[in-house]
C-alpha positions as CSV (number, residue, x, y, z in Angstrom):
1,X,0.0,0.0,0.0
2,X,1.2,3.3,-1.1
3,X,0.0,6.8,0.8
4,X,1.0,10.3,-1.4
5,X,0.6,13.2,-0.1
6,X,-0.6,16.4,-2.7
7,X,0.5,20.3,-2.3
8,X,-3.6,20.4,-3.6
9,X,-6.9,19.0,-3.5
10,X,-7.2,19.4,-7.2
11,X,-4.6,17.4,-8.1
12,X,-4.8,14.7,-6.0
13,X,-8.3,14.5,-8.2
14,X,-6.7,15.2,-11.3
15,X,-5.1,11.8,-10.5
16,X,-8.2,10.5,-9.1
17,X,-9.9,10.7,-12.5
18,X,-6.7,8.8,-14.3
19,X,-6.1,6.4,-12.5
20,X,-3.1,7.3,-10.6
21,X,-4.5,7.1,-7.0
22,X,-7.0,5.0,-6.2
23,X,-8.9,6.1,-2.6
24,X,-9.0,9.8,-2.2
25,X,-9.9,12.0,1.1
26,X,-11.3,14.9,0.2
27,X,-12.4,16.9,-2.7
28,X,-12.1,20.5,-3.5
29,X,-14.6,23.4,-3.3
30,X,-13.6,23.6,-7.4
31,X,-14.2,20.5,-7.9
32,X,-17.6,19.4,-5.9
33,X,-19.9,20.5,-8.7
34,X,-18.8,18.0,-10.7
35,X,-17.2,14.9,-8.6
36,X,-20.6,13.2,-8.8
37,X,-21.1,12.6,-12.2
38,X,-16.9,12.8,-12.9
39,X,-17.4,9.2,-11.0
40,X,-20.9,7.8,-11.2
41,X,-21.8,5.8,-7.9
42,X,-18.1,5.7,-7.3
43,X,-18.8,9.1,-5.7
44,X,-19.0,9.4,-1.4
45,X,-21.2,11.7,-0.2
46,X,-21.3,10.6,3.3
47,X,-21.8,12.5,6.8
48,X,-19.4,11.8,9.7
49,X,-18.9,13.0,13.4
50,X,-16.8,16.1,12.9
51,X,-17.4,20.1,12.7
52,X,-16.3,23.2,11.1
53,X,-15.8,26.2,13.3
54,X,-14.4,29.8,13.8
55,X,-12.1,29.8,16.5
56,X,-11.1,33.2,18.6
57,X,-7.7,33.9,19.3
58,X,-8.5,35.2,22.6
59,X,-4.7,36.1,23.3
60,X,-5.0,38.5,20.4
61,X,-4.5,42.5,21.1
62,X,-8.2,42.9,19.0
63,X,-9.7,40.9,21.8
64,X,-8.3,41.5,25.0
65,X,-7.1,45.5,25.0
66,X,-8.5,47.7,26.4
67,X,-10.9,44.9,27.7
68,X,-11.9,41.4,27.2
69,X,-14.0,41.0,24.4
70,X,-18.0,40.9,25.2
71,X,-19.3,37.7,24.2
72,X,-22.2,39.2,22.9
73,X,-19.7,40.7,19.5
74,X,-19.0,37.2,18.7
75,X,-22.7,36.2,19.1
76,X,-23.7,39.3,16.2
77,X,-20.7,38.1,14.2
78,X,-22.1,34.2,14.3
79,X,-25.4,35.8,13.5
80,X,-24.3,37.4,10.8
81,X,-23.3,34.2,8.5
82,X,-25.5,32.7,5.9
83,X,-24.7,29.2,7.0
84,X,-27.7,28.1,4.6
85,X,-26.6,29.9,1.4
86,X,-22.8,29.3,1.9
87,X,-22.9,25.5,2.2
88,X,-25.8,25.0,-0.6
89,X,-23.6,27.2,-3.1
90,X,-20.2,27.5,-2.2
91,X,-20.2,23.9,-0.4
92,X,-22.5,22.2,-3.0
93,X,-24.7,21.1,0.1
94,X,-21.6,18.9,1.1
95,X,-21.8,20.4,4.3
96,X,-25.1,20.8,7.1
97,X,-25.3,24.5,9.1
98,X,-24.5,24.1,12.9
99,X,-26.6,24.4,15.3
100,X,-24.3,23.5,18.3
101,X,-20.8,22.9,19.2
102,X,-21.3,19.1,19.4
103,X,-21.0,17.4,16.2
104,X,-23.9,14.7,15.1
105,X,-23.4,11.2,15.7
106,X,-22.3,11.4,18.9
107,X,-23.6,10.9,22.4
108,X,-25.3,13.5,23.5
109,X,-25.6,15.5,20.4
110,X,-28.9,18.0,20.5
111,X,-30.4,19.5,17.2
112,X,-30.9,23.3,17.6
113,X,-28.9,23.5,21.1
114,X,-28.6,27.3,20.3
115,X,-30.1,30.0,18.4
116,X,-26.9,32.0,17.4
117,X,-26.1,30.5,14.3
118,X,-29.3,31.4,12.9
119,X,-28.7,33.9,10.0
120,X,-30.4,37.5,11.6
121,X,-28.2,40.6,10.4
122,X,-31.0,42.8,12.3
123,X,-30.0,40.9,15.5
124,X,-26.4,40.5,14.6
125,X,-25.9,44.3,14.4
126,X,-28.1,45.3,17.6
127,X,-25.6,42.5,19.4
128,X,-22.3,44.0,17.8
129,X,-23.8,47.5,19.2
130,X,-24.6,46.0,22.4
131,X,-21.1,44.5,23.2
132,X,-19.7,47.8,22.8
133,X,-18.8,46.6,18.4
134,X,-15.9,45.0,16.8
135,X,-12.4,46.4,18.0
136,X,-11.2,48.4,14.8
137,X,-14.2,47.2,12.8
138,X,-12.5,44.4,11.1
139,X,-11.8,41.2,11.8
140,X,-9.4,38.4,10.0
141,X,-9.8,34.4,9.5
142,X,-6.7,32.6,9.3
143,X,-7.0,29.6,7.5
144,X,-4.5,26.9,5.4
145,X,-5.0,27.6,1.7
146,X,-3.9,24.0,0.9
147,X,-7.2,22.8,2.3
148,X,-9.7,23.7,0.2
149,X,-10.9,26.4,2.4
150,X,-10.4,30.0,0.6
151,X,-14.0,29.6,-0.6
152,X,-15.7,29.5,2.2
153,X,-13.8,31.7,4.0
154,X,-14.5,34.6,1.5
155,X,-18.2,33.4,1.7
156,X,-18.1,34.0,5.3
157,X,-16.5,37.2,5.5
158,X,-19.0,38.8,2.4
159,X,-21.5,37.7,4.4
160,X,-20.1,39.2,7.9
161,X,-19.4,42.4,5.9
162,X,-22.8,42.6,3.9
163,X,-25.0,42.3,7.3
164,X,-23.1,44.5,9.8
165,X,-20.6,46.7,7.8
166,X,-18.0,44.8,9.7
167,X,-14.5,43.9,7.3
168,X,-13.5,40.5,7.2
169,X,-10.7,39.0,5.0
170,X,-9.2,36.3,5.0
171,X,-5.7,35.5,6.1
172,X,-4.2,32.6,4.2
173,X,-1.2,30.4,5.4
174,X,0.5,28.5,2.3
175,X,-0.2,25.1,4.3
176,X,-1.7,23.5,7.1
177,X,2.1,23.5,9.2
178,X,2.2,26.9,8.7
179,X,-1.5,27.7,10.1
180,X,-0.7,25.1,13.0
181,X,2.3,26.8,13.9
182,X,0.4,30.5,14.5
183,X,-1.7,29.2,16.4
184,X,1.3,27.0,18.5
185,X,2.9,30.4,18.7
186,X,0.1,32.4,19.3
187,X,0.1,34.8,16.3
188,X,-3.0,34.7,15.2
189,X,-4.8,38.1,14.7
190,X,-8.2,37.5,15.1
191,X,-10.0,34.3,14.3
192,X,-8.8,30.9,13.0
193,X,-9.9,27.9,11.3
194,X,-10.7,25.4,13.1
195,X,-12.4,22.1,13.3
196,X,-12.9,18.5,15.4
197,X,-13.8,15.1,14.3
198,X,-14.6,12.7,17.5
199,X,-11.9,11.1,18.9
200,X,-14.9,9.4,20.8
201,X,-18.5,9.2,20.2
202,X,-19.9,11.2,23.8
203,X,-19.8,15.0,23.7
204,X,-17.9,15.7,26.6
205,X,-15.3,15.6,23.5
206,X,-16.5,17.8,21.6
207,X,-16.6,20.5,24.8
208,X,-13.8,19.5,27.4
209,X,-11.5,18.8,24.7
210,X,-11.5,22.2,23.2
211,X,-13.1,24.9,25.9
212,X,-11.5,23.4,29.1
213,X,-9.0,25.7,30.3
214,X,-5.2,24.6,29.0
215,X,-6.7,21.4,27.1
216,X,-5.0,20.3,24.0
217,X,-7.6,21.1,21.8
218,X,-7.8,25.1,23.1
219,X,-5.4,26.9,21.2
220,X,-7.2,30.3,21.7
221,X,-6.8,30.6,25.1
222,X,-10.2,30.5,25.7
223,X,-10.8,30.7,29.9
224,X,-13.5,30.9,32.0
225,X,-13.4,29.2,35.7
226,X,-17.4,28.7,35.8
227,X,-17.1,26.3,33.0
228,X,-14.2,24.5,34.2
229,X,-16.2,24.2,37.5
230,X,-19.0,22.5,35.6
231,X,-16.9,20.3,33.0
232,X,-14.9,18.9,36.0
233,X,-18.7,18.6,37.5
234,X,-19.6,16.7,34.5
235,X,-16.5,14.7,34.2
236,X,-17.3,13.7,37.8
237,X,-21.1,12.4,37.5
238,X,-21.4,8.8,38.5
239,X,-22.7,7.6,35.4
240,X,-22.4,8.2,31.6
241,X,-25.4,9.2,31.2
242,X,-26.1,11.6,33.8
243,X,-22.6,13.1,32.4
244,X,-23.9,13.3,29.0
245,X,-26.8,15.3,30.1
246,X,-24.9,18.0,31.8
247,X,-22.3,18.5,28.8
248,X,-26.0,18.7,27.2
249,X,-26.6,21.9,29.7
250,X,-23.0,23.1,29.1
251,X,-23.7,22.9,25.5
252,X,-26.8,25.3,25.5
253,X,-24.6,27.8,28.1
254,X,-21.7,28.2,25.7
255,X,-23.7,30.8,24.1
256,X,-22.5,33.0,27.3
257,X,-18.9,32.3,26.9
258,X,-19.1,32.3,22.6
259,X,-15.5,30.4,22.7
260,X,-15.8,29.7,19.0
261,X,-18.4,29.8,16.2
262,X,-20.8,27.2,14.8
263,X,-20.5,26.9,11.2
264,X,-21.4,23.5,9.6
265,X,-21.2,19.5,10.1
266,X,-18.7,17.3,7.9
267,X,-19.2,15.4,5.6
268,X,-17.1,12.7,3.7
269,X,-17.2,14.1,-0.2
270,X,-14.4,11.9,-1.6
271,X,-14.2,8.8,-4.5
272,X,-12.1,5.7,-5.3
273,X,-11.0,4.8,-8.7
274,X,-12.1,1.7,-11.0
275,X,-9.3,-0.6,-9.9
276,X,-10.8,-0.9,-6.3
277,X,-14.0,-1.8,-4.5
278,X,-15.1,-2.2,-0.7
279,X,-14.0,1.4,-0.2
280,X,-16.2,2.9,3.0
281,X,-15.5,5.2,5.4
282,X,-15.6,5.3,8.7
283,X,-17.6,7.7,11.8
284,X,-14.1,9.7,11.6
285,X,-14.4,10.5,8.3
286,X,-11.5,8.3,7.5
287,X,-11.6,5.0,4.8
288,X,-11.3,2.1,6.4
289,X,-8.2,0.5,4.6
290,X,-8.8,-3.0,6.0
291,X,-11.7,-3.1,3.7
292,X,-10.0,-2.3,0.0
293,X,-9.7,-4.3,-2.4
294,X,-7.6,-4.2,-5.4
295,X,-8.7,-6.0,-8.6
296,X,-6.0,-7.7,-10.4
């Protein structure tokens, strides 16, 4: 078994298409018009437990000077994205608008756990106004242009700048080691990125993992001592399932604390050549290799 590893999306489908590579990962924004018929029922359209999100570099001058930032900003600025246009048009409905932190398929996942990812540039500008507006009036996502992610991005920020006047542009690193290593080193300007697919299937992953204060997963700095009181509350419950009910409670309160935004669910949108069958892919979004099988 061979792995390669592509500089882009589009060509590991270029090579997709002749033959050259015969399970693929992803496909590109360019490319998800036409992947379907490109490959027939050879084509994965598929959902999986992971999400797409906008993380805040809390560490960031625009956040933090004079004062902390009031949660309430980043509840406009969430308001202010047309999750439902963006991932229909742009995303070529390969992707499902957020309505919580905690992706689907998991333990504990609740449709509809918040309201602020519903698309309201009325109520996204009366909350900008409310939480005293956006520091500078402008605002940046850092993302890895290797990942097929320019397209939304600019989708997003249009749509930011259309409903409150706000600026958003994008700020593209030329891969994903160079976006993972501002964010190690703490340069990121404004907003990054970011994403999580289950590493397992109860939600305390999807909340601890990323919003606990120094966890691996919190790379904005994100802090707040009430919530680590009630995660290590949660953590503590005698059973699973009266722990998965109060990361269900957490869930709904994160619209307080806004330590990221919503933006869609995963899903697989990938293919596998001619010369294989058995290809499927798993709840991480991953093919299961054990599977393939190669005709001779």
């Amino acid at each position: 078994m061979v792995f390669k590893n592509y500089t882009t999306l589009e060509a590991a489908y270029e090579d997709l298409k002749s033959g050259n590579v015969d399970v693929l990962r992803q496909i590109a924004p360019k490319d998800l018009p036409v992947y379907r018929q490109d490959l027939g029922d050879r084509a994965v359209d598929q959902a999986y437990s992971a999400i797409q999100t906008m993380a805040v570099a809390f560490y960031a001058d625009q956040w933090k000077k004079p004062k902390p930032v009031d949660p309430k900003v980043i509840q406009g600025l969430s308001m202010a994205i047309d999750r439902a246009t963006i991932t229909k048009t742009v995303l070529q409905g390969t992707r499902e608008p957020a309505t919580g932190w905690v992706a689907k398929g998991v333990l504990g996942y609740q449709p509809n756990a918040v309201d602020v990812t519903k698309f309201d540039p009325t109520k996204a500008k009366e909350l900008i106004k409310a939480g005293g507006g956006v520091p500078g009036n402008k605002i940046s996502i850092q993302f890895n242009a290797d990942g097929g992610h320019k397209e939304w991005v600019d989708a997003v920020c249009n749509s930011i700048t259309q409903s409150t006047g706000v600026a958003c542009v994008g700020d593209g690193k030329p891969d994903f080691q160079a976006d993972l290593t501002a964010r190690k080193t703490k340069q990121v300007k404004s907003f990054y990125r970011s994403g999580w697919v289950l590493d397992y299937p109860v939600n305390a992953n999807f909340i601890s993992d990323l919003f606990r204060t120094g966890a691996a997963g919190n790379q904005g700095d994100f802090s707040n001592k009430e919530l680590d009181a009630k995660i290590a509350k949660a953590d503590s419950a005698a059973t699973l399932d009266e722990s998965v009910k109060q990361y269900q409670a957490i869930e709904k309160d994160l619209v307080n604390y806004m330590p990221s935004i919503p933006l869609w669910y995963y899903k697989v949108n990938a293919g596998y050549s001619e010369k294989v069958s058995g290809v499927a892919y798993g709840q991480d979004g991953d093919p299961i290799l054990t599977g393939v099988e190669v005709h001779k």
